[in-house]
Rosetta silent file (secondary structure, phi, psi, omega in degrees, C-alpha in Angstrom):
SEQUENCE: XXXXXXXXXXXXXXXXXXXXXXXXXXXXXXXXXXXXXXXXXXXXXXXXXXXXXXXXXXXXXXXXXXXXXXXXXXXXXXXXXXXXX
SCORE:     score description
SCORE:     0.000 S_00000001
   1 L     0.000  -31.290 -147.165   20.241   22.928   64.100 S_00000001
   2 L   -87.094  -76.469  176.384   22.789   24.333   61.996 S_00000001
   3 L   -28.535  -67.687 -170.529   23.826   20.196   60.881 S_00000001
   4 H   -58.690  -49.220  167.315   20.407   19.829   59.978 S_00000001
   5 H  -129.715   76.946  138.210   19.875   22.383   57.064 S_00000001
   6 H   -94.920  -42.665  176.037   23.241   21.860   56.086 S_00000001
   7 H   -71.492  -21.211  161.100   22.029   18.348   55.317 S_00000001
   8 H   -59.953  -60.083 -164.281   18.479   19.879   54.056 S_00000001
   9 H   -84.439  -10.145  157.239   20.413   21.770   51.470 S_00000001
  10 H   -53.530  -65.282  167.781   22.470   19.020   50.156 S_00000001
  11 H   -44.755  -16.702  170.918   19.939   16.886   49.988 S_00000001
  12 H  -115.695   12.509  168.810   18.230   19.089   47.600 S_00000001
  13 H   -86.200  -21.288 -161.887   21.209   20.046   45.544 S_00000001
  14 H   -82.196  -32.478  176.196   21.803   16.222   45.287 S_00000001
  15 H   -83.707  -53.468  172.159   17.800   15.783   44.008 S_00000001
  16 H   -42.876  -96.475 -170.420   18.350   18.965   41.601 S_00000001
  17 H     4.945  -71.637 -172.415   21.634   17.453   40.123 S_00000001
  18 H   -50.633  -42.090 -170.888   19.405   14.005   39.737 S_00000001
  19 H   -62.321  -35.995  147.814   16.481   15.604   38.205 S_00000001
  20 H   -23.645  -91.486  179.962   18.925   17.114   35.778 S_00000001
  21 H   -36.782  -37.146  179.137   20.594   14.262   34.748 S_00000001
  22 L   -90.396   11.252 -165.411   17.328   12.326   33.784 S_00000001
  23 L  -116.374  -34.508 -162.044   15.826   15.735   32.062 S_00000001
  24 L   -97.862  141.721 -177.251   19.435   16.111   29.789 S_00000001
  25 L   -85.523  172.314  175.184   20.225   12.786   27.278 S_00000001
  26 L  -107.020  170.180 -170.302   23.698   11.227   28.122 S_00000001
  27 H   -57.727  -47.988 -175.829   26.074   10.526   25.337 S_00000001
  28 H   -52.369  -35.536  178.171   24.922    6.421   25.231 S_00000001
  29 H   -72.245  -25.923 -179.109   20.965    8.380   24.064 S_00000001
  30 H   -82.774  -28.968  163.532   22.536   10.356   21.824 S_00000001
  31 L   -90.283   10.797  169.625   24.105    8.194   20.047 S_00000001
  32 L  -119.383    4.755  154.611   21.420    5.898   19.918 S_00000001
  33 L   -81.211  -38.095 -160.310   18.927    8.923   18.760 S_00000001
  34 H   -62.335  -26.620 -162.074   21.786    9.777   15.885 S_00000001
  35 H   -93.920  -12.367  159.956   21.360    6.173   14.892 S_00000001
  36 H   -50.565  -12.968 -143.239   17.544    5.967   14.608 S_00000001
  37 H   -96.079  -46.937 -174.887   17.945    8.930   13.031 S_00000001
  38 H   -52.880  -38.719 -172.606   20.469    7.583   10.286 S_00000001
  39 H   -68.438  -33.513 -155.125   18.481    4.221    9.594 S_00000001
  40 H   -86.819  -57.108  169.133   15.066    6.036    9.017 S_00000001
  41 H   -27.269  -68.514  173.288   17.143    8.408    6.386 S_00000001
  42 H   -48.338  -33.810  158.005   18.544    5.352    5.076 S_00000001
  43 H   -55.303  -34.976  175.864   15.475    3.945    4.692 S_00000001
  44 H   -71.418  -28.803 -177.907   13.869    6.835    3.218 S_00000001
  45 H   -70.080  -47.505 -171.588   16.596    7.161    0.668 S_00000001
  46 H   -71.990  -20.770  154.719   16.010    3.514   -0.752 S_00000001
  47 H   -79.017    7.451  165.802   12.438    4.094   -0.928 S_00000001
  48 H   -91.963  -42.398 -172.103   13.026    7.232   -3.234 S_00000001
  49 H   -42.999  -49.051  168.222   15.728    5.148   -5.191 S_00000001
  50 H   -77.524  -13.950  172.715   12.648    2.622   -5.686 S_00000001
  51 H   -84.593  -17.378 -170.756    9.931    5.172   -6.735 S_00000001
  52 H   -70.042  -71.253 -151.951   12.844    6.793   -9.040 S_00000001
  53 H   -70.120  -62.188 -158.828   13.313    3.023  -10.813 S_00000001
  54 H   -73.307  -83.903 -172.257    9.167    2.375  -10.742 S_00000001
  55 H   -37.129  -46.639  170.595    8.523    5.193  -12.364 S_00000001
  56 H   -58.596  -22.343 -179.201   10.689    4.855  -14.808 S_00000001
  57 H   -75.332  -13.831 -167.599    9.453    1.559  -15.564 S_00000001
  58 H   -77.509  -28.951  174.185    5.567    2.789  -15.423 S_00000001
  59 H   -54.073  -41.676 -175.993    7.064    5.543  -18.293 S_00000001
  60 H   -90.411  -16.788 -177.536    8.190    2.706  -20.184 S_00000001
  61 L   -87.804  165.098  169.354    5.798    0.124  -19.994 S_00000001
  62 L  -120.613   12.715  166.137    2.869   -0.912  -22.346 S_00000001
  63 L   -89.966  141.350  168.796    1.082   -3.945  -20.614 S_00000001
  64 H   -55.943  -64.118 -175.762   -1.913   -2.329  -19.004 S_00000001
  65 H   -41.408  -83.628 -131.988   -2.038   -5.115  -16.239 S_00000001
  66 H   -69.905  -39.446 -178.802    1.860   -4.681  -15.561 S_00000001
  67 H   -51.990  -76.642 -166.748    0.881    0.044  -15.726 S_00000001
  68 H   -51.933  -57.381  175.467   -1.304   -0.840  -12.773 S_00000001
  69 H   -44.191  -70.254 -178.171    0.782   -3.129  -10.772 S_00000001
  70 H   -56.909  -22.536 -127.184    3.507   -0.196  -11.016 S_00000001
  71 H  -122.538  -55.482  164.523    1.019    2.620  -10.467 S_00000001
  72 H   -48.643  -42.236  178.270   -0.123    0.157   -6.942 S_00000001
  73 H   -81.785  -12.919  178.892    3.325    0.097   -6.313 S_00000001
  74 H  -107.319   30.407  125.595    4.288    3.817   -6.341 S_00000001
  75 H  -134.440   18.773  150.864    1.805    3.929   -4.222 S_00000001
  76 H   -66.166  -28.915  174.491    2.671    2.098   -1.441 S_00000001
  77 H   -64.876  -31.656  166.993    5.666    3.323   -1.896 S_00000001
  78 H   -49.769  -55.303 -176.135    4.494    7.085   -1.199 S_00000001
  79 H   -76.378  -27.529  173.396    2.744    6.147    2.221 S_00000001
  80 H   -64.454  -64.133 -171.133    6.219    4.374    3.459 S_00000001
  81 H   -35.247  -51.928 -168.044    7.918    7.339    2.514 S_00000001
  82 H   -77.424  -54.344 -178.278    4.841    9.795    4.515 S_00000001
  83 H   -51.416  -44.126  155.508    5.093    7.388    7.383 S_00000001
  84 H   -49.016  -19.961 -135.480    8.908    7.674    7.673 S_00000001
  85 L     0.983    0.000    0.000    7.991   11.371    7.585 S_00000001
């Protein structure tokens, strides 16, 4: 009797342990969270680099047509940027 929940209580330190281990990330998730995490910065930075350079050109330009086109474009540029959050 004794054998038996010796073998009871293993078995359910051995099922904690596992349920741990899948509830905690391991180093290979973490470093494959850090690097989602760096590309979506990097992404986010080069669309503010491109709304910095379209605005300035919408400041500078004087074709109407060309005002609009920039004006379309910062704001597509806005919603990548809110989707990236």
């Amino acid at each position: 009797m004794a054998r038996g929940w010796d073998s009871k209580s293993i078995e359910e330190q051995m099922d904690s342990f596992s349920r741990e281990r899948r509830a905690t990330p391991g180093p290979r998730e973490t470093v494959r969270r850090s690097s989602d995490e760096a590309e979506r910065l990097r992404q986010r930075e080069m669309l503010a680099l491109s709304h910095r350079r379209v605005t300035r050109e919408l400041e500078s330009a004087t074709n109407e047509r060309y005002r609009e086109y920039l004006r379309r474009s910062l704001a597509a540029l806005d919603l990548e940027i809110v989707k990236l959050g």
